[in-house]
N, CA, C and O atoms as a GROMACS GRO file, in nm:
protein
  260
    1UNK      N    1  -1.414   1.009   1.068
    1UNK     CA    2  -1.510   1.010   1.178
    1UNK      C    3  -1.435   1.037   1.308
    1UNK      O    4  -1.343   0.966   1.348
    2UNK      N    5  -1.479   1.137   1.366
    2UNK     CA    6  -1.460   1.176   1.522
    2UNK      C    7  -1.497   1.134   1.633
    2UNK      O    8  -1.571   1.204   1.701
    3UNK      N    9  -1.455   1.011   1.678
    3UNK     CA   10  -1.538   0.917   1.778
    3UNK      C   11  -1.561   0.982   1.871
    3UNK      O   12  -1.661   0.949   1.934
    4UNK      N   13  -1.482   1.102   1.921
    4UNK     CA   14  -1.463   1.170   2.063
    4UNK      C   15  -1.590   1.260   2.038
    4UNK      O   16  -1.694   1.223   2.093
    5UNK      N   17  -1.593   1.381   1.958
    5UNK     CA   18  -1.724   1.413   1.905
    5UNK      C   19  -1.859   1.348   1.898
    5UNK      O   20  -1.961   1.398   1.946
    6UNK      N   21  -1.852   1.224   1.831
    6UNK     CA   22  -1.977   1.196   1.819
    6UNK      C   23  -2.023   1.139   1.951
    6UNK      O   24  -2.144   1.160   1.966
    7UNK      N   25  -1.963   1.067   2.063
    7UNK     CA   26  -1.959   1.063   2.202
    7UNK      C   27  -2.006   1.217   2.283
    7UNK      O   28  -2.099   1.247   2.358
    8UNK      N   29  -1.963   1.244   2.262
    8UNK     CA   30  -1.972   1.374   2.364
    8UNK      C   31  -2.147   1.415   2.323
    8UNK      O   32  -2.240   1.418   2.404
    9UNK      N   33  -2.156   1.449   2.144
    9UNK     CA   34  -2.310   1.464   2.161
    9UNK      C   35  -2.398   1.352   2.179
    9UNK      O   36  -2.514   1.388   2.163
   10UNK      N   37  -2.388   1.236   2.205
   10UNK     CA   38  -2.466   1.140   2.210
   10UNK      C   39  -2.484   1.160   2.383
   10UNK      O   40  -2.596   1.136   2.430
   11UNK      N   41  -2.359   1.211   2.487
   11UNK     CA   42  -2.385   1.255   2.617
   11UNK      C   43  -2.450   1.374   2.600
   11UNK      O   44  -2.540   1.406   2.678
   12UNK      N   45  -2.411   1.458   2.489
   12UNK     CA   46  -2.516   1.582   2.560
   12UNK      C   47  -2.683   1.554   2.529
   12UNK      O   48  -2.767   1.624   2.585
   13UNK      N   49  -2.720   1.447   2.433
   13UNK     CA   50  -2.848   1.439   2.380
   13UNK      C   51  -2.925   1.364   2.481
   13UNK      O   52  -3.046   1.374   2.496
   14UNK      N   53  -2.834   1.274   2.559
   14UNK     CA   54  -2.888   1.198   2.722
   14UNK      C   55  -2.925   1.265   2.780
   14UNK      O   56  -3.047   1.262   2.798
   15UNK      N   57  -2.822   1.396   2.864
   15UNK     CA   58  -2.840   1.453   2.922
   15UNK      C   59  -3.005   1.567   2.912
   15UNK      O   60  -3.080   1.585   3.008
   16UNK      N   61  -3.022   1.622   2.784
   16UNK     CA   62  -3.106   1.670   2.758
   16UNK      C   63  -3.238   1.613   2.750
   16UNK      O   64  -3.343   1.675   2.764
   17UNK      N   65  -3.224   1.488   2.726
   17UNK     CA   66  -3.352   1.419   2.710
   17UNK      C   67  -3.392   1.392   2.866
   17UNK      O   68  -3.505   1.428   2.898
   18UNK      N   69  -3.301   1.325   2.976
   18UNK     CA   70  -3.275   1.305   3.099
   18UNK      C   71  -3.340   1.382   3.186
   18UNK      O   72  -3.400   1.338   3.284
   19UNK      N   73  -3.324   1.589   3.128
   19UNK     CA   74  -3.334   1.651   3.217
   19UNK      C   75  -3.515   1.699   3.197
   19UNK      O   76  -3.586   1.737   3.290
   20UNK      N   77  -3.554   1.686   3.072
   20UNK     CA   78  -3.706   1.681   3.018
   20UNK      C   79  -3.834   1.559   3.088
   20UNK      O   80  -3.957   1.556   3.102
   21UNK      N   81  -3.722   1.474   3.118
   21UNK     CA   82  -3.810   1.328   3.174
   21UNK      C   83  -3.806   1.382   3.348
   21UNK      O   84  -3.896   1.359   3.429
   22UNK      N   85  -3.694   1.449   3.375
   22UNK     CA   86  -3.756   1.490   3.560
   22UNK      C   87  -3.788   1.572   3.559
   22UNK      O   88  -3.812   1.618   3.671
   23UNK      N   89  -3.816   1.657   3.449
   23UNK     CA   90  -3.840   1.840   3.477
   23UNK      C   91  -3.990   1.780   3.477
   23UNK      O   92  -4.067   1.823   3.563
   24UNK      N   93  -4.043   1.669   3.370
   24UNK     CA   94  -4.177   1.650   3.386
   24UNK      C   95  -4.224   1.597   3.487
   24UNK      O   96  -4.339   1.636   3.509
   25UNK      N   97  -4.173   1.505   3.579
   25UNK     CA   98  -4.220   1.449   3.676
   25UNK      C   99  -4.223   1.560   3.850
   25UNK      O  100  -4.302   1.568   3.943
   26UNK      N  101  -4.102   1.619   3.820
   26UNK     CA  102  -4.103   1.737   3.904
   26UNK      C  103  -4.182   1.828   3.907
   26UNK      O  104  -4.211   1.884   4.012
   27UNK      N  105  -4.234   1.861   3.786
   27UNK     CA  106  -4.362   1.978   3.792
   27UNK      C  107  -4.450   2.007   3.839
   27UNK      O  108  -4.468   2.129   3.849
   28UNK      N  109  -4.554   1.911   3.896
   28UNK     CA  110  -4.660   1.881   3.936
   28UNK      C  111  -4.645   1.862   4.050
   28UNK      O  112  -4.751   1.851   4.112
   29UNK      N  113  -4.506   1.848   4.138
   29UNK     CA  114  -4.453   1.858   4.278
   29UNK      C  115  -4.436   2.024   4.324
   29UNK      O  116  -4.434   2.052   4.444
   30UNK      N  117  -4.427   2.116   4.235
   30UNK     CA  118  -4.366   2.227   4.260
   30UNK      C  119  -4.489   2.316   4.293
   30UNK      O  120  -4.585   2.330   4.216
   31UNK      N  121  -4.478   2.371   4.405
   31UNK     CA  122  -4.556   2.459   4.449
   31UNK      C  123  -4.525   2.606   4.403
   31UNK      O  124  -4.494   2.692   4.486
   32UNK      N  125  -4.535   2.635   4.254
   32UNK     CA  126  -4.536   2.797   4.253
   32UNK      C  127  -4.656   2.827   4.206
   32UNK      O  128  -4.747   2.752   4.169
   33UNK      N  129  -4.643   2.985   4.213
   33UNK     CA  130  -4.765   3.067   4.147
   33UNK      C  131  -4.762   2.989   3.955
   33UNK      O  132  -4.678   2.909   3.915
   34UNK      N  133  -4.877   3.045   3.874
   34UNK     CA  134  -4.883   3.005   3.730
   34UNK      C  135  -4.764   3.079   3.651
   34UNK      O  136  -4.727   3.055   3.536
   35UNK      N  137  -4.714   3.172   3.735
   35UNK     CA  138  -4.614   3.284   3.634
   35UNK      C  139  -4.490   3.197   3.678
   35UNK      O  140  -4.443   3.124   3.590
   36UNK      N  141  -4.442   3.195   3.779
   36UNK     CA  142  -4.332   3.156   3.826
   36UNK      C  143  -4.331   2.991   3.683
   36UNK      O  144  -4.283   2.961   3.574
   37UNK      N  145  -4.428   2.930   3.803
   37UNK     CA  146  -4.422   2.772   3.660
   37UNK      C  147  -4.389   2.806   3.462
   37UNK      O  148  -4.321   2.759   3.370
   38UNK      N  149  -4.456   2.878   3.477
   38UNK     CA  150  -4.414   2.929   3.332
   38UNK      C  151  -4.278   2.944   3.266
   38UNK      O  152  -4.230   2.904   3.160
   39UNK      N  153  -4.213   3.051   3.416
   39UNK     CA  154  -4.078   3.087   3.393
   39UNK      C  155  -3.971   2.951   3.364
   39UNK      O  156  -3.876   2.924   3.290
   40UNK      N  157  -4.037   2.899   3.452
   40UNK     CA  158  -3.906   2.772   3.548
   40UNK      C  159  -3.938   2.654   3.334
   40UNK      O  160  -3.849   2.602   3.267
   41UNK      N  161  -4.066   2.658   3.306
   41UNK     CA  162  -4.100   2.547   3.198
   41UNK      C  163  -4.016   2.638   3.090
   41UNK      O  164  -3.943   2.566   3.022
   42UNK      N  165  -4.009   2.753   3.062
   42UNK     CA  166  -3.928   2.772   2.922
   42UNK      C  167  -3.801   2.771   3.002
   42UNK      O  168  -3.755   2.662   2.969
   43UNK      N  169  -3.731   2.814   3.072
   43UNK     CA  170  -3.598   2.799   3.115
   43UNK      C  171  -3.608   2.654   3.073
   43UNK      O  172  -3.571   2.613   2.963
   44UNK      N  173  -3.640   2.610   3.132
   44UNK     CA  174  -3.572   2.399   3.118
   44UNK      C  175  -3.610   2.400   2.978
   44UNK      O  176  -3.512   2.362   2.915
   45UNK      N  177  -3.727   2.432   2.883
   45UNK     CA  178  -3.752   2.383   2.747
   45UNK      C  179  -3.633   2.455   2.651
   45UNK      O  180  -3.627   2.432   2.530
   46UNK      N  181  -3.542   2.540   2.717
   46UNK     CA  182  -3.420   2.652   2.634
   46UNK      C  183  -3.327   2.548   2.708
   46UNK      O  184  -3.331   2.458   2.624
   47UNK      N  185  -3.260   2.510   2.789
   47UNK     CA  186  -3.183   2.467   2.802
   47UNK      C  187  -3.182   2.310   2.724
   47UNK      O  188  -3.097   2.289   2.638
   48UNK      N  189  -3.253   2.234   2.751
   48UNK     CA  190  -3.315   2.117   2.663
   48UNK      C  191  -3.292   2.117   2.531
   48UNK      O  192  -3.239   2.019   2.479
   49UNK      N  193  -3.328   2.226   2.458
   49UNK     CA  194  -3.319   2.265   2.358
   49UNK      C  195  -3.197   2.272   2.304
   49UNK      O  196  -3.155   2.224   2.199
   50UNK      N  197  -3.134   2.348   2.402
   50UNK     CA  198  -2.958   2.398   2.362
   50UNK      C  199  -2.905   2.253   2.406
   50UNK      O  200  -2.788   2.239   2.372
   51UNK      N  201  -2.937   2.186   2.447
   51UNK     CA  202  -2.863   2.052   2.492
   51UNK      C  203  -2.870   1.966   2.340
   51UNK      O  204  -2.775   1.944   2.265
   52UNK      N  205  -2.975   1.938   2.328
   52UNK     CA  206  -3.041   1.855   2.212
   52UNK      C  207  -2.947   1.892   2.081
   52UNK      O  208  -2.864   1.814   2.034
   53UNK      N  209  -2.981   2.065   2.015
   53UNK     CA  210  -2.921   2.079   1.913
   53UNK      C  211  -2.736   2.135   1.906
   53UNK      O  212  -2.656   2.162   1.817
   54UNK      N  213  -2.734   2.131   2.045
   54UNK     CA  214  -2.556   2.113   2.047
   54UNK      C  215  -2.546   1.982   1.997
   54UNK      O  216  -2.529   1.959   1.878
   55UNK      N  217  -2.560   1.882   2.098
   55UNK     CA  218  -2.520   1.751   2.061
   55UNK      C  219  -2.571   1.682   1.885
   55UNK      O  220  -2.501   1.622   1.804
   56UNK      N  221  -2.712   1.720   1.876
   56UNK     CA  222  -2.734   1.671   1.748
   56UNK      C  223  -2.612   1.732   1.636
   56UNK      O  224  -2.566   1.667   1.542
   57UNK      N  225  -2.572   1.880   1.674
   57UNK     CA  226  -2.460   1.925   1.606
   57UNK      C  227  -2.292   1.844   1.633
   57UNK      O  228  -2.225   1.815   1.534
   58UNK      N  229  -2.249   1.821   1.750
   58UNK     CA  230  -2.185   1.718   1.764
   58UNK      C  231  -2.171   1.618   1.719
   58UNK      O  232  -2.052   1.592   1.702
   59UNK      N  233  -2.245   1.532   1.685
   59UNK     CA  234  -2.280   1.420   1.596
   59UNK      C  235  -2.259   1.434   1.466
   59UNK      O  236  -2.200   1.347   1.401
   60UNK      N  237  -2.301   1.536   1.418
   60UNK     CA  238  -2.334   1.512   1.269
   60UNK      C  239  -2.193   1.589   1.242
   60UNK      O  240  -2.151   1.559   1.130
   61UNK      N  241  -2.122   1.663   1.298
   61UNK     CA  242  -1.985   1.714   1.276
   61UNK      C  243  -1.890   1.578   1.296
   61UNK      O  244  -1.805   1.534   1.220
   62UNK      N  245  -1.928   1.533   1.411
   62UNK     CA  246  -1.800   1.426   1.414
   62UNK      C  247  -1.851   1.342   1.351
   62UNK      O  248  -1.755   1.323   1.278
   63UNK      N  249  -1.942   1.256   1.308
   63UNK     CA  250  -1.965   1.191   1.169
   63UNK      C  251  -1.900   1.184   1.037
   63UNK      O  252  -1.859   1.099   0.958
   64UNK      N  253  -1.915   1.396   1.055
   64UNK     CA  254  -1.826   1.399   0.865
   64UNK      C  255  -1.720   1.450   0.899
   64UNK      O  256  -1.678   1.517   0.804
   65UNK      N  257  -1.663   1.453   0.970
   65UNK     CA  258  -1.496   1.459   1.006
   65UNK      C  259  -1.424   1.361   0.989
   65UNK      O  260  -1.304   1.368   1.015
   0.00000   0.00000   0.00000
């Protein structure tokens, strides 16, 4: 087991979850057009995403290491 690994994705799976809980509360503050909002919601739902299944990959590598 890779303690340093499984650390690091357990920070990146915070981070990702972290950035989903203000992107939601921020939204409804943001004054754009419906296209713009669109843009800005899959950008954060791709990055989120790539946060989540890095780290879930992190984990489960440093697990069976």
């Amino acid at each position: 087991m890779n303690v340093e690994l499984v650390v690091f994705g357990l920070i990146a799976i915070a981070i990702g979850i972290a950035l989903l809980y203000a992107a939601r509360h921020l939204y409804p503050r943001l004054e754009l057009v419906d296209e713009a909002l669109a843009s800005v919601r899959l950008l954060t739902a791709i990055i989120v995403a790539l946060l989540l299944l890095g780290g879930l990959g992190l984990v489960l590598v440093g697990a069976l290491m």
